[in-house]
C-alpha positions as CSV (number, residue, x, y, z in Angstrom):
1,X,96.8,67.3,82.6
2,X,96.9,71.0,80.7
3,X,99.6,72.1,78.5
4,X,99.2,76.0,80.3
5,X,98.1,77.6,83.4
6,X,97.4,80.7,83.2
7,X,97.2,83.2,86.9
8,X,96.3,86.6,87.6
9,X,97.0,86.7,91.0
10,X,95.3,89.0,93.8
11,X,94.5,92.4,93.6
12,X,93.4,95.0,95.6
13,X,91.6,97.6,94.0
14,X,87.3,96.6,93.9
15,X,86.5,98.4,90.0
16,X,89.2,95.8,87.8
17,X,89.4,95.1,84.3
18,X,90.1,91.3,83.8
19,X,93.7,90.1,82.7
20,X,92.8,90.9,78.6
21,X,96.8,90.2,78.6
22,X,96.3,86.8,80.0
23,X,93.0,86.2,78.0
24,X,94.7,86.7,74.8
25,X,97.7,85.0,75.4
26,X,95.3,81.7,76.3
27,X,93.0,82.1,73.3
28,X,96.2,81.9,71.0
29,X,97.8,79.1,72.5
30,X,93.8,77.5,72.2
31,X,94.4,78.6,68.6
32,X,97.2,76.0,68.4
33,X,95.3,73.1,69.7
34,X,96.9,73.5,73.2
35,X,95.2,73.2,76.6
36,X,94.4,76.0,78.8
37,X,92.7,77.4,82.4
38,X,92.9,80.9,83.2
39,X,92.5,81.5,87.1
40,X,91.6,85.5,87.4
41,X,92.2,84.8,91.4
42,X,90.7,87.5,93.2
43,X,86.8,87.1,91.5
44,X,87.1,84.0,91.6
45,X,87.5,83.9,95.1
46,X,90.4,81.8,94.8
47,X,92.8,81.5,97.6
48,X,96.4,80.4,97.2
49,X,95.5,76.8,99.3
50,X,92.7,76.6,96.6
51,X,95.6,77.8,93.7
52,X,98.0,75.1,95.0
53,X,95.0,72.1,95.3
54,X,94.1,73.1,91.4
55,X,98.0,73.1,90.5
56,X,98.0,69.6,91.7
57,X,94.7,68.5,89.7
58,X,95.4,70.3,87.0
59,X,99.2,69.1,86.2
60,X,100.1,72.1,83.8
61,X,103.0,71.5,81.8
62,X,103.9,75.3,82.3
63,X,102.6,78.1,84.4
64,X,102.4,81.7,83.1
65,X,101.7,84.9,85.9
66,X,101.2,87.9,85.1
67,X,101.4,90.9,87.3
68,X,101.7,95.0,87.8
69,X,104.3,96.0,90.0
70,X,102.3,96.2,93.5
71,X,101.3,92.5,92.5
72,X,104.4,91.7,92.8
73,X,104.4,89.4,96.2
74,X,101.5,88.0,95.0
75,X,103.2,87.1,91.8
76,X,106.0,85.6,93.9
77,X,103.7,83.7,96.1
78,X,101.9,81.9,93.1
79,X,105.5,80.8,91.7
80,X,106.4,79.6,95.0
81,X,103.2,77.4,95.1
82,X,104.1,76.0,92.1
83,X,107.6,75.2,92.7
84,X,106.3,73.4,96.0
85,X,104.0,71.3,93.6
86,X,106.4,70.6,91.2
87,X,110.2,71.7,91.4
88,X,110.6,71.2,87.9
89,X,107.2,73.0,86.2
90,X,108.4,75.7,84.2
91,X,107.4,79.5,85.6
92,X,107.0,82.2,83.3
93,X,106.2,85.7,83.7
94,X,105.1,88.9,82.0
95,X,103.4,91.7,82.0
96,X,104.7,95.8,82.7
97,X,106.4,94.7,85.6
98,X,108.4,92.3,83.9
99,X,108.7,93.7,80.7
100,X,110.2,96.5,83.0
101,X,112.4,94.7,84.7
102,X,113.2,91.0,83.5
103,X,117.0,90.7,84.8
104,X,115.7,91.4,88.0
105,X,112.8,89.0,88.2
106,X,115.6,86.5,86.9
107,X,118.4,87.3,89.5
108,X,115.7,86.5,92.5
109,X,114.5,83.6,91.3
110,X,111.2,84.6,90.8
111,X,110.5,82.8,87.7
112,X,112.2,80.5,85.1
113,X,111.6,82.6,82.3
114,X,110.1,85.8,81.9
115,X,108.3,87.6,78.4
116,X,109.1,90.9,77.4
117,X,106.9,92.3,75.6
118,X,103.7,91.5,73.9
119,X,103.2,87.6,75.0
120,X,101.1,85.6,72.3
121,X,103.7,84.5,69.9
122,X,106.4,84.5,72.6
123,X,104.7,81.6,74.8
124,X,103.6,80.1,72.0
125,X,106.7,79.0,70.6
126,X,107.6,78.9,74.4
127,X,105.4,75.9,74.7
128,X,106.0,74.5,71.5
129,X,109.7,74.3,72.4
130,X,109.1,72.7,76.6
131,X,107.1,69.9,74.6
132,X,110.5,68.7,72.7
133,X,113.3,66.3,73.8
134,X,115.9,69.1,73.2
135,X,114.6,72.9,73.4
136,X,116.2,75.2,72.2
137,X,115.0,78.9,74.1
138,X,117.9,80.9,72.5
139,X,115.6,80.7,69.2
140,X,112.1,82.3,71.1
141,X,112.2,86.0,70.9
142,X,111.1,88.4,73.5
143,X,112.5,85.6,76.3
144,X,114.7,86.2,78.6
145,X,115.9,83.2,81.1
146,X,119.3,82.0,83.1
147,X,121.7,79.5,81.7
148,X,123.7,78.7,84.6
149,X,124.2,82.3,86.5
150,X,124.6,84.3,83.7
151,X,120.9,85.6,82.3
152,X,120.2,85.5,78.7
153,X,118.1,87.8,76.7
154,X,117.1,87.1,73.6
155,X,116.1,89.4,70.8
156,X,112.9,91.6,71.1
157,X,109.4,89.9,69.3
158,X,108.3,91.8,66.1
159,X,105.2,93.8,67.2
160,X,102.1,91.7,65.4
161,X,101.0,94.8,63.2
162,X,97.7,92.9,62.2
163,X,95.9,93.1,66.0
164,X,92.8,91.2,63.8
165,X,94.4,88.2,63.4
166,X,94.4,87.4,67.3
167,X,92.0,85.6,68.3
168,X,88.9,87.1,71.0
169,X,90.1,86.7,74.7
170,X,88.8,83.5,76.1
171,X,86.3,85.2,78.1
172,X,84.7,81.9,78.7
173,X,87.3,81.2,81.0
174,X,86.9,84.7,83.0
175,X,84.3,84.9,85.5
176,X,82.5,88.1,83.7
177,X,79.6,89.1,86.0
178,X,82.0,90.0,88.6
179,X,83.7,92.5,86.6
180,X,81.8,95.8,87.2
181,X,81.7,99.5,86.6
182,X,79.8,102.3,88.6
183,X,78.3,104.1,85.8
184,X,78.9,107.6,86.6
185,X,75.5,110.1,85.8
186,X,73.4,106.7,87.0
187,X,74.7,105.7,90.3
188,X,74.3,102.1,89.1
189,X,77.0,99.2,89.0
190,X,76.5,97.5,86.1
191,X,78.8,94.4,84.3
192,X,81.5,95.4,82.4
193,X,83.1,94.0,79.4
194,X,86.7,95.1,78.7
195,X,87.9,95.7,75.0
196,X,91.7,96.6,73.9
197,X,90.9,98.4,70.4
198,X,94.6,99.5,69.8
199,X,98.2,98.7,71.2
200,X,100.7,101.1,71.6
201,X,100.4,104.8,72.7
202,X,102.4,107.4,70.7
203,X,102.6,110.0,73.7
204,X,105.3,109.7,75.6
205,X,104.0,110.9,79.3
206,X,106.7,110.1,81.7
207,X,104.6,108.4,84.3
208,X,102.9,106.1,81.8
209,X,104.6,102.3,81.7
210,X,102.5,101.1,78.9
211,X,105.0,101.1,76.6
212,X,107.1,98.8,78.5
213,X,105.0,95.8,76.9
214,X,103.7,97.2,73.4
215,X,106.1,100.0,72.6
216,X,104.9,103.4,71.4
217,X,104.1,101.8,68.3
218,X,100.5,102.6,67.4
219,X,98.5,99.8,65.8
220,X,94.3,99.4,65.8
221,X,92.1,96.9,65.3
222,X,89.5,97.7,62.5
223,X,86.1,98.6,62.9
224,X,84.8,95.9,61.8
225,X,86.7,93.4,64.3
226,X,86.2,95.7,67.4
227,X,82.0,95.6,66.4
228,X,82.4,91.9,65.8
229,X,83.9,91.2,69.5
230,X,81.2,93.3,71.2
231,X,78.3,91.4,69.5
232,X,79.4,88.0,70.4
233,X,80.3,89.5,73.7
234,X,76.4,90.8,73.8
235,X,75.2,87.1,72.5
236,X,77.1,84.9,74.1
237,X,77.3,86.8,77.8
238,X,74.3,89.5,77.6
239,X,77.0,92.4,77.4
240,X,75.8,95.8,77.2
241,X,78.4,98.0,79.0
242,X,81.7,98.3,77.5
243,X,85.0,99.7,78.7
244,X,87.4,100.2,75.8
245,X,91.1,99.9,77.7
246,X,92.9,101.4,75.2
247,X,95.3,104.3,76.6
248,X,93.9,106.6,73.5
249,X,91.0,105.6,71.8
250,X,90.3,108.4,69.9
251,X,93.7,108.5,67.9
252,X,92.1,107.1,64.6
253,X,88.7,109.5,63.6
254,X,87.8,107.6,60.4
255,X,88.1,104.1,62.7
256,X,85.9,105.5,65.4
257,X,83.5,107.0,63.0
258,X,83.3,103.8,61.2
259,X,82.9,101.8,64.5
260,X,80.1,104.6,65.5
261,X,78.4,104.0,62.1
262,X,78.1,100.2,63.2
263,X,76.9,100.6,66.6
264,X,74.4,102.8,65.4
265,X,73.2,100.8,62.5
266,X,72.7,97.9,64.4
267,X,70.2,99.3,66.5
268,X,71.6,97.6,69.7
269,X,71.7,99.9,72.7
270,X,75.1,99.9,73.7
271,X,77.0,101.9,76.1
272,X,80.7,102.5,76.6
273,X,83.6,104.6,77.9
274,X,86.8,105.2,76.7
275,X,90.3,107.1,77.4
276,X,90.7,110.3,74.8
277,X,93.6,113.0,75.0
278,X,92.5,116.3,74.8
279,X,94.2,117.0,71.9
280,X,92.5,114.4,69.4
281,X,88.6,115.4,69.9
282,X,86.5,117.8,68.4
283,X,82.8,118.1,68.3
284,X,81.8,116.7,65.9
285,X,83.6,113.8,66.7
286,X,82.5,113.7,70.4
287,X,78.2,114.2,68.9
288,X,79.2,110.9,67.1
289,X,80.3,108.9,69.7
290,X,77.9,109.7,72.2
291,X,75.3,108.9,69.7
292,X,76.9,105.6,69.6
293,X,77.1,105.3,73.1
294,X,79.6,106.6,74.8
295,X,78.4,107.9,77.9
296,X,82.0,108.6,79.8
297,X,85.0,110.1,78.6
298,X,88.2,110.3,80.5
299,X,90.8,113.2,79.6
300,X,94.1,112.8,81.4
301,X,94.7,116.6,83.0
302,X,97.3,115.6,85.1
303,X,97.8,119.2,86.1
304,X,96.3,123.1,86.4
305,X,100.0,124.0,86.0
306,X,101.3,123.9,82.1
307,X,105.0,123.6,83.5
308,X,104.2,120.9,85.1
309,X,102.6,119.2,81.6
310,X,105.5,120.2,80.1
311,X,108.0,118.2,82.6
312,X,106.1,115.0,81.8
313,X,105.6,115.7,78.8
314,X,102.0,115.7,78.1
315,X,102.1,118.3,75.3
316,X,98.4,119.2,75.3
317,X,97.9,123.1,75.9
318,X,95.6,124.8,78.8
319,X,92.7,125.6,75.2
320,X,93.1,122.1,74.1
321,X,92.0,120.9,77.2
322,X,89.3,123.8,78.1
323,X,87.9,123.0,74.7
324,X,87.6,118.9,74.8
325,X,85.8,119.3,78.2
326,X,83.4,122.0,77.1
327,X,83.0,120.2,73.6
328,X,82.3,116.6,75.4
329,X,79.4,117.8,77.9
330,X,78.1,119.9,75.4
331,X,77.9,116.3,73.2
332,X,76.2,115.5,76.7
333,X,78.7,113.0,77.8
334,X,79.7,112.5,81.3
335,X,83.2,113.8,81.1
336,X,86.0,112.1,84.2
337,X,89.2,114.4,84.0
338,X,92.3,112.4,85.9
339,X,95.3,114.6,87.5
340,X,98.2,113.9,89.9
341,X,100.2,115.3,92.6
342,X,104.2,115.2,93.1
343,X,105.5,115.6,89.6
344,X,108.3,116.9,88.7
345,X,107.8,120.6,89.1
346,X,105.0,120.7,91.6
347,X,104.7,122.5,94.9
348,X,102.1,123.4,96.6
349,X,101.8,126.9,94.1
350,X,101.4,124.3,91.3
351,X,98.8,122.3,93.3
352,X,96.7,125.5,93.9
353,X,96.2,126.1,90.1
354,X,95.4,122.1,89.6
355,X,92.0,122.3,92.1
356,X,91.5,126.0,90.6
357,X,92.0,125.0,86.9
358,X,89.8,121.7,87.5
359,X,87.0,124.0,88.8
360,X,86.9,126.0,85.7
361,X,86.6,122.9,83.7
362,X,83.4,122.1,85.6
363,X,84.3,118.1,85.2
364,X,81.8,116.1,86.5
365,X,84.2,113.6,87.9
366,X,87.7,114.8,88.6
367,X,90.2,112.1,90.5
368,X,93.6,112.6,91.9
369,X,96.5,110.1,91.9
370,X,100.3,110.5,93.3
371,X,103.0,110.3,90.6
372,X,104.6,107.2,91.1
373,X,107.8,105.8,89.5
374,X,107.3,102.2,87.6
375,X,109.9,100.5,86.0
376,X,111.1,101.5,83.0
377,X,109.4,105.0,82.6
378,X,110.9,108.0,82.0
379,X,109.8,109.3,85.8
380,X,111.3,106.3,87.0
381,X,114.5,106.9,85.6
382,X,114.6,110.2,86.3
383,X,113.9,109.8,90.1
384,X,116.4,107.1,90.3
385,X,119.3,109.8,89.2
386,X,117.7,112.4,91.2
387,X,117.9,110.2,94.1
388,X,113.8,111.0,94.7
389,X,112.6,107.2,95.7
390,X,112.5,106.9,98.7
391,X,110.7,103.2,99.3
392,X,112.1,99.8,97.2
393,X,109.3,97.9,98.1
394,X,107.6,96.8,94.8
395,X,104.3,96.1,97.1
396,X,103.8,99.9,97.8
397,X,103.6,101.4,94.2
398,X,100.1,102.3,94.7
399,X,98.9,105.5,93.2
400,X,96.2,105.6,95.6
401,X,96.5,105.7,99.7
402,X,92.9,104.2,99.7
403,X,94.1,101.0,98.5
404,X,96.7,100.2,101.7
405,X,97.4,100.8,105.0
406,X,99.6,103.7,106.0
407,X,100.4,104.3,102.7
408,X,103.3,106.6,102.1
409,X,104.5,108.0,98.6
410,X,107.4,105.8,97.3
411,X,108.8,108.8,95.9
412,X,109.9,112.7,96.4
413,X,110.3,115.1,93.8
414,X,111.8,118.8,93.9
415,X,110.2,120.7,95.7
416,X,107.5,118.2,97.7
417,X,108.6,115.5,100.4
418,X,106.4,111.9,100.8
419,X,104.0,113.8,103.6
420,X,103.5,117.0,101.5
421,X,102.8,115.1,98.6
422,X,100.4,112.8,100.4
423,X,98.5,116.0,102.1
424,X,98.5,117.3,98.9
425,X,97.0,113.9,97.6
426,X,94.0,114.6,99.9
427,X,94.1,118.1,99.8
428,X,92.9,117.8,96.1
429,X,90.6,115.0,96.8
430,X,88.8,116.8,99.1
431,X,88.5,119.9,97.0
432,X,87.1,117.3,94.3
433,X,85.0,115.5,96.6
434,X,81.6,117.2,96.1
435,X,80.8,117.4,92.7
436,X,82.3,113.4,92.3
437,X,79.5,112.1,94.7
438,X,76.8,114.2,93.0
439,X,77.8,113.1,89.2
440,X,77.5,109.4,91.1
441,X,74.6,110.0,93.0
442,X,72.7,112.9,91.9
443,X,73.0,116.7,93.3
444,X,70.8,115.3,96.6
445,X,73.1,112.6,96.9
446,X,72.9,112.4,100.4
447,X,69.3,111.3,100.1
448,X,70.7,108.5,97.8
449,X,70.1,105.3,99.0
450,X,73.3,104.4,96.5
451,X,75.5,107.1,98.3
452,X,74.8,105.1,101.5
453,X,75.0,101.8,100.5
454,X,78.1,102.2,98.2
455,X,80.5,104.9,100.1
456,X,79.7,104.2,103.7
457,X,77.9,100.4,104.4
458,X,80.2,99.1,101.7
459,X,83.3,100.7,102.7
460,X,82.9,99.8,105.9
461,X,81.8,96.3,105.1
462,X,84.8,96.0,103.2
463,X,87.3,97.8,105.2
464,X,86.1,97.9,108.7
465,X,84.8,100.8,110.6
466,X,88.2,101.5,112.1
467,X,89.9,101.8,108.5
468,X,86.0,103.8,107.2
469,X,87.0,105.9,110.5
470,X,90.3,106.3,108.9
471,X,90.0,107.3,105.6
472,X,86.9,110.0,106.3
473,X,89.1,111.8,109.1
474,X,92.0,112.0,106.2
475,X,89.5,113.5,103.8
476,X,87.8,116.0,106.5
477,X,91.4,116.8,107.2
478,X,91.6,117.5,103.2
479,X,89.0,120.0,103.2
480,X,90.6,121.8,106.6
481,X,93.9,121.5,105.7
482,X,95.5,124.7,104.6
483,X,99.1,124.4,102.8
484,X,102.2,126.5,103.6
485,X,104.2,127.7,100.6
């Protein structure tokens, strides 16, 4: 028997950071002499008649999910297999998704309890409480559960200020070499090691949900605990490439400079690649952290249109961005710029200046997503008053179509409906699709034996020539398609 089991349930996308949410929960409950197995399904290769065989051997004494919102049958499924094992095993779950939503996840029956909010402390005291003759949940803040019909919330956790004092994710527990990154500039896939430096993102862009779980409360780790991490990470599992998670990593200059200052000293090559806004970077600051390692940077764009950046609220001006992209290649980073389609706003005018504005930037690896509403976030909100979403189910909130089958947009916004904003989708995708491929694979990329093995043999080896057939017909139809104001 183990006091917690611990399940990241299937996913679709191939490039996946591993459940750092999950991994730190477990390494504080280990903390507290509890016992724990994480179960990261997907690389694993764990199926759910494998997830129900390990239920029965293991005999948890609780099991904990967490999920993002197009996990969410998946996340359903797991409980189910649980509650088939065991009627009685306490089901938690968290994450965005439920952070987002709890009331709902209760009124379904989905789970028994579900944590809002950052988790650690919250299934900690959880468990401490499911291990005495009379518990008492009304005491455990950030839990929400039913007593009876009627679903009780308690009060929200205290943020833990001090990120330091949590323990490293239990990494031995996660099956590391299948996490991977294509390092863009190389055309190599190489391991990757996630790190979450900071929690809590003061911007306030409407499509983001990250706040959902750790509020717009910024807190950082220090230098010297991030540094700390990524050696035993390089010691213990030969870690060299690192993707720091964090939705702005560049916030803090004297904590990056400090954390540069290590890297360097140490004299151990690392590499790295971390989210910035384009409104926190400089020069100087961009020279240091490439000479520290940082060979990718990713500036959210999100438009060409500043209207547009306004509506979701970005607040980062047309020079701020010009200047962070010119400043970062000039440091001689790689430089990934990400914008959308089908904000609030946005018509095909708006989409015009987005593929015009991203070729003056002269990215080396621009990438398009659809706008879509997730619980709790001010876009979501917003299009539920404007009556603008169109599809309820949970399993469709992809921002990419390359991820499902006939994928629609789950949403509508002003001026766009679910096919323009979907031939809009491609129509920028296809505009982008030249210079991505020869960042990845060099400007001959189509003498690449990468190019070939990667984009078409394993496309097709993943997805089937019908669906490879598919896809490339949609993106030729992106480069011929020609909008209609």
């Amino acid at each position: 028997m183990i006091d917690l089991l611990l399940v990241y349930p299937p996913y679709l996308a191939k490039y996946k950071n591993p459940p750092l949410g999950l991994a730190y929960i477990g390494a504080m409950a280990e903390a507290k002499g509890m016992t724990v197995q994480l179960i990261d399904m997907d690389p694993l290769g764990v199926d759910y008649n494998d997830l129900e065989s390990m239920i029965r051997e293991l005999k948890p004494s609780a099991l904990g999910i967490s999920f993002m919102t197009n996990m969410f049958s998946a996340a359903r499924k797991v409980s189910s297999i649980a509650k088939q094992v065991d009627p009685d095993m306490p089901v938690i779950m968290g994450g965005n998704h439920a952070s987002g939503l709890p009331d709902e996840l209760l009124q379904i029956n989905a789970a028994d309890y579900v944590v809002f909010g950052e988790g650690e402390r919250t299934i900690v005291e959880f468990m401490e409480q499911i291990s005495k003759d009379s518990p008492d949940y009304s005491s455990v803040k950030g839990l929400a559960y039913k007593d009876g019909d009627e679903i009780i919330k308690n009060a929200p956790r205290e943020l833990i200020d001090d990120l330091d004092s949590i323990p490293f994710p239990i990494w031995n527990q996660l099956p590391y070499e299948k996490y991977s990154d294509m390092v863009l500039g190389t055309g190599e896939e190489r391991p990757a090691f996630s790190i979450m430096s900071t929690r809590g993102c003061p911007a306030k862009c409407t499509f983001c949900s990250s706040h959902t779980v750790f509020t717009r409360k910024y807190r950082a780790r220090t230098a010297e605990n991030i540094f700390e991490e990524m050696v035993y990470l390089y010691e213990q599992f030969g870690a060299r490439h690192f993707n720091f998670v964090d939705d702005t990593f560049t916030i803090q200059k004297p904590r990056v400079f400090e954390l540069c200052d290590l890297i360097i000293e140490s004299g151990i090559q690392f590499d790295w690649v971390c989210n910035a806004r384009a409104n926190t970077v400089n020069l100087d600051y961009l020279r240091k952290m490439r000479a520290a390692g940082c060979m990718n940077i990713c500036l959210g764009v999100e438009s060409g249109d500043a209207k547009v950046r306004d509506n979701i609220d970005k607040f980062v001006t047309t020079e701020q961005i010009i200047n962070s992209h010119a400043w970062a290649k000039e440091a001689g980073m790689v430089v990934s710029s990400f914008f959308m389609v089908g904000n609030e706003g946005e018509g095909w005018e708006e989409v015009e200046k987005t593929i015009k504005f991203a070729a003056k930037l002269h990215t080396d690896d621009a990438g398009c997503s659809i706008a879509t509403p997730y619980p709790d976030t001010p876009l979501w909100h917003l299009a539920n008053a404007k009556g603008w979403i169109k599809i309820k189910d949970w399993d469709k909130y992809h921002t990419s179509p390359h991820v499902i089958q006939d994928y629609v947009p789950v949403s509508i916004n002003d001026k766009m409906n679910q096919q323009e904003i979907l031939d809009a989708y491609y129509y920028v995708n296809a505009a982008f699709a030249k210079r991505k491929l020869q960042t990845k694979y060099g400007k001959y990329y189509y003498f690449n034996p990468n190019f070939f093995r990667q984009e078409v043999y394993k496309r097709i080896q993943d997805r089937g020539i019908k669906e490879f057939c598919q896809l490339s017909l949609k993106v030729l139809r992106g480069i011929l398609f020609k909008p209609t104001p």
